[in-house]
C-alpha positions in Angstrom: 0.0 0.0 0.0 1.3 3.6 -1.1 1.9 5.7 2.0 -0.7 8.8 2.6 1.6 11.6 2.1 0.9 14.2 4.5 1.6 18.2 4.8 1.5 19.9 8.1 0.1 23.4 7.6 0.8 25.5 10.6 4.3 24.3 12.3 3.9 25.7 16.2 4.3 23.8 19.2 2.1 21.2 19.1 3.0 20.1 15.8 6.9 20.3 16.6 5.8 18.4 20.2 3.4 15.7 18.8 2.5 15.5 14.9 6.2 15.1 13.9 6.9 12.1 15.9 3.4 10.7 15.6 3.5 10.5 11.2 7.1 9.3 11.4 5.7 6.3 14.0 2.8 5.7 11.7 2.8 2.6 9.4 1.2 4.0 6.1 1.7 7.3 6.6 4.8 9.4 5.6 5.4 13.5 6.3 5.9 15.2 2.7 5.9 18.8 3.3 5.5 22.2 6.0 3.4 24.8 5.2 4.3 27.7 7.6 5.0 31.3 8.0 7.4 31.2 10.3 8.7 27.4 10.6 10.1 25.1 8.9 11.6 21.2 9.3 15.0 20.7 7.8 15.1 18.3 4.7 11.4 19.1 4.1 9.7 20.9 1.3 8.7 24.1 2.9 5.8 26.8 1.7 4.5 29.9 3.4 0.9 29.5 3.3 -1.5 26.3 2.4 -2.1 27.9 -0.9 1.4 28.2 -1.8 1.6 24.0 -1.1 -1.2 23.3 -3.0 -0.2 25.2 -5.7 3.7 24.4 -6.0 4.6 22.0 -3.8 5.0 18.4 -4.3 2.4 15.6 -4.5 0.5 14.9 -1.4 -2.8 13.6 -0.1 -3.6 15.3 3.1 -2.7 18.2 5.1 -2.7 18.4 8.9 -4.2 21.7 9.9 -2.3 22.4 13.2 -2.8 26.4 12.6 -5.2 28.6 15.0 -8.5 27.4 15.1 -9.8 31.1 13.7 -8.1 30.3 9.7 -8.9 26.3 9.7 -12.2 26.8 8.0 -10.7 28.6 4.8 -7.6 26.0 4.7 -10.1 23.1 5.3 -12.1 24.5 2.2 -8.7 25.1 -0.1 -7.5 21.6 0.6 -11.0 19.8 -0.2 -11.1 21.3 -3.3 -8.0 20.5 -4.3 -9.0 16.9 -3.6 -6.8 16.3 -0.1 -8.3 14.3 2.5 -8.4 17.0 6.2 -7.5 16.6 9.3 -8.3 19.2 12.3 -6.3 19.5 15.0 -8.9 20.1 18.4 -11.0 22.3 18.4 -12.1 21.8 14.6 -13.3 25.4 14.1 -14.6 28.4 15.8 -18.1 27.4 15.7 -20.3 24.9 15.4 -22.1 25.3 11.5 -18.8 26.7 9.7 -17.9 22.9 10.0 -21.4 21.8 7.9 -20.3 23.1 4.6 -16.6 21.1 5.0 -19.0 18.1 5.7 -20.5 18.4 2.6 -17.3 19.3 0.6 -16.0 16.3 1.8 -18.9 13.9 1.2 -19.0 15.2 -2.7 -15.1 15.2 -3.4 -15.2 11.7 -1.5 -11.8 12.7 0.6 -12.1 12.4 4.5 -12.2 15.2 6.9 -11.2 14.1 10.1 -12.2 16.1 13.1 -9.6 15.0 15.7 -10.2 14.6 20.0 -6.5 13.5 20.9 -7.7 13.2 24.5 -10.3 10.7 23.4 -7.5 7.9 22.3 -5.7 8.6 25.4 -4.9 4.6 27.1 -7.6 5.0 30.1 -10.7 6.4 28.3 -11.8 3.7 26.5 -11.7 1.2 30.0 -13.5 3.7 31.9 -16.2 3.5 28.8 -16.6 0.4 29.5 -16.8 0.4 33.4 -19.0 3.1 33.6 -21.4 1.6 31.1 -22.3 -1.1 33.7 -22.7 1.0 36.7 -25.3 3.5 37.7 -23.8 6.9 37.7 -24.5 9.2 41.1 -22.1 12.2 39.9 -19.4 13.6 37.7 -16.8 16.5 38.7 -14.2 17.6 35.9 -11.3 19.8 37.2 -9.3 20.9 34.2 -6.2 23.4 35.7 -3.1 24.2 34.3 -0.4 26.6 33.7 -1.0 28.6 30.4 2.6 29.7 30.4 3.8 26.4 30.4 1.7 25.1 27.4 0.5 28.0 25.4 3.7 30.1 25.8 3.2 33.7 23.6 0.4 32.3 21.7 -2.0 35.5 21.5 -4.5 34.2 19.5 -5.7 32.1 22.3 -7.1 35.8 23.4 -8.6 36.2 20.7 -12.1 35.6 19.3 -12.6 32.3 18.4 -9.6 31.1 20.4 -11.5 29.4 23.0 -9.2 30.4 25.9 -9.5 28.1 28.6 -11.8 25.8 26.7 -9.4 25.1 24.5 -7.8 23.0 27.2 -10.8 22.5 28.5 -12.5 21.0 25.5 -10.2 17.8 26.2 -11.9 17.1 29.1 -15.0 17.9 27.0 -14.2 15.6 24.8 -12.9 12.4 27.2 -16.6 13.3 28.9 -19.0 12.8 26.0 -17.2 9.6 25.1 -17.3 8.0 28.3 -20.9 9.1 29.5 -23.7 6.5 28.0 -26.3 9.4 27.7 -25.8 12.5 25.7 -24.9 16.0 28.5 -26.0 19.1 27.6 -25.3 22.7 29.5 -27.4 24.3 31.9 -25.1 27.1 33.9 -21.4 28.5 33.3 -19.8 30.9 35.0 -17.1 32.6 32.5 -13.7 34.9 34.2 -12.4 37.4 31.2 -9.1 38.9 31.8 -10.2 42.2 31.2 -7.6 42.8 28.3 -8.8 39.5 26.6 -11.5 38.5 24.7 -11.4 34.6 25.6 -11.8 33.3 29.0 -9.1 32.8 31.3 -11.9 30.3 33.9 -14.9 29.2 33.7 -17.3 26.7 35.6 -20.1 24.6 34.3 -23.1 22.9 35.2 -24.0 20.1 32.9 -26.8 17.1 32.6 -28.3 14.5 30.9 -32.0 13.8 30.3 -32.0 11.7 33.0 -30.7 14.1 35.7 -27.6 13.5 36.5 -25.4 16.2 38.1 -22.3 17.1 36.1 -19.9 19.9 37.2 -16.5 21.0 35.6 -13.8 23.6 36.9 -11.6 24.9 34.3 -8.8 27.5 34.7 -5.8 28.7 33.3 -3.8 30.3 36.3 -2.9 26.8 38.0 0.8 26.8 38.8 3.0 23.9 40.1 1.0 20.7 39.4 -1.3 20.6 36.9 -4.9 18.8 37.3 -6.2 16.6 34.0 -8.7 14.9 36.7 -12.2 13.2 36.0 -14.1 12.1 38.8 -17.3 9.5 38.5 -19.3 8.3 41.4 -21.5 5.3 40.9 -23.1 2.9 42.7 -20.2 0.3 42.6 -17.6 2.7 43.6 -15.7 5.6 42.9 -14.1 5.6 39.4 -11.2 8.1 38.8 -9.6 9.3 35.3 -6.2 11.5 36.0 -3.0 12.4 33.7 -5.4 13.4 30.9 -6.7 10.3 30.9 -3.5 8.2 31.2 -4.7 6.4 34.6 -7.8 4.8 35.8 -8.5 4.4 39.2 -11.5 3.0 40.7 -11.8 3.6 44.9 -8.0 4.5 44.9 -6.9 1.1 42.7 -5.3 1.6 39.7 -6.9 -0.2 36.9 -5.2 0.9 33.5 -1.9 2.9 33.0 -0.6 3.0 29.6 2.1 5.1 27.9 0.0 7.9 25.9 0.1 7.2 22.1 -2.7 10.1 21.3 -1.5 11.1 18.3 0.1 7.8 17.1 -3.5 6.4 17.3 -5.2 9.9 16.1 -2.9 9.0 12.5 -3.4 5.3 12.5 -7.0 6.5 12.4 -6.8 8.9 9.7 -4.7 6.8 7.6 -7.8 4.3 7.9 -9.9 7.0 6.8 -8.4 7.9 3.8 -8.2 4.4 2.3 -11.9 4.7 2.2 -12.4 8.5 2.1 -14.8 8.2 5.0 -15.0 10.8 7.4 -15.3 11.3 10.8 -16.4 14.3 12.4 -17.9 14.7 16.1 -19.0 18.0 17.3 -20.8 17.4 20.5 -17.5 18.8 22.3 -17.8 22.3 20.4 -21.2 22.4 21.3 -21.2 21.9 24.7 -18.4 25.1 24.4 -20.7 27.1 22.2 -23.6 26.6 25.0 -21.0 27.7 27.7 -20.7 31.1 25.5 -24.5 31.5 24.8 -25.2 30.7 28.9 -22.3 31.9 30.3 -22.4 34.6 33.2 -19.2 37.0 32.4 -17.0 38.1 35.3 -14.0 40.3 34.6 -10.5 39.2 36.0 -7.1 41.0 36.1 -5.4 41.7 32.5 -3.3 38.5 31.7 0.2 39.6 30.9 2.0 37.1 29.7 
């Protein structure tokens, strides 16, 4: 089988940290080019802008949108038409509908868009599916903390509009949620903290349900220093069932039940490289909506100005 030959298009931390080393593990898959403004990967084809690739660069099949979530939806569109399958890094846009018209692009030009929720493959999620789908659920509490100088280090268009702020952390644990949960959650209450020099949230708490009731909170914030909280806590009736590291470890009444080294993005391109061999897509959005309720219901405090 030919390998997918893949472009990154937007070459910033998390593609230098993750997608690099997660292709280059991938059987089937095979990194052909960088399309970047101000990056590049030595002995690489390199371009300034997605256009610029598709236009001169060599032959590929899909590109990797690691760029800001605020440009995906115009690269998404470009890279359809040109007949490359998509994937999106998390969060797949700025809002929910701009992602219907790539849906349908994709469907007509048969090429896959792949809407990607790394925290999803991490090695604990799927056994904590599985134990919670036997077990009658009392309570969940999400706390989602960490240190956005550490992880998001000059990144300004987190600030932005469209960039999500906290939630774009916090959409992980958004994510890991509405795969684990056997009924559908929806949004009832936030509480949102703007830095009042920012346009994206710097906190936020939720309230969250299901149709049958059940109580679901989540505590998000971006000021945590020193250790850094990735935590999931389920209580059931058989016991208290805890997801930590992201979703790395499952514990259930203080027992450890799964630890696994975190292959995310190894398993995010074995998926895509499925995918394309059919040009099926795959494109969730119940995470983005449950941030998109947060905005609509959200009661907005103002905070000190972030500097960072």
């Amino acid at each position: 089988m030919t390998a997918l030959r893949i472009a990154i298009v937007g070459f910033g931390k998390i593609a230098r940290d993750q997608h690099v080393g997660a292709i280059a593990a991938t059987p089937g898959a095979v990194l052909a080019a960088v399309a970047s403004r101000n990056a590049s990967l030595p002995g690489l084809p390199h371009f300034a802008t997605i256009e610029e690739l598709l236009e001169k660069g060599p032959e590929i099949d899909a590109v990797s949108l690691c760029t800001p979530p605020q440009v995906r939806r115009a690269q998404a569109a470009a890279a359809l038409a040109a007949g490359k399958h998509v994937m999106l890094e998390k969060p797949p846009g700025i809002g929910v509908a701009e992602l219907d018209p790539l849906i349908s692009m994709a469907v007509d030009a048969k090429r896959t868009l792949f809407a990607t929720w790394h925290s999803r493959h991490a090695p604990a999620v799927e056994p904590a599916r599985e134990w919670l789908a036997t077990r009658r659920i009392k309570s969940v509490h999400i706390i989602w903390k960490e240190d956005v100088r550490v992880w998001h280090p000059g990144q300004t268009w987190i600030w932005e509009p469209g960039g999500l702020g906290v939630f774009d952390p916090g959409i992980n644990a958004l994510s890991i949620l509405t795969r684990i949960l056997p009924k559908p959650v929806f949004v009832t209450a936030a509480e949102l903290a703007f830095p009042a020099n920012c346009q994206s949230p710097i906190a936020a708490n939720l309230t969250l349900t299901d149709i049958g009731g059940l109580p679901v909170t989540a505590e998000f914030d971006f000021r945590q220093t020193g250790p850094q909280s990735w935590d999931i806590v389920a209580e059931t009736d058989q016991g208290r069932m805890t997801l930590s590291r992201g979703g790395r470890i499952m514990e259930v009444d203080g027992k450890v039940v799964a630890d696994a080294p975190d292959e995310e993005y190894r398993e995010l391109y074995r998926h895509f490289v499925k995918l394309a061999a059919s040009g099926a897509s795959d494109v969730d959005l119940a995470p983005l909506r449950l941030v998109a309720d947060s905005f609509l219901l959200g009661k907005r405090t103002i905070v000190e100005p972030f500097v960072d």
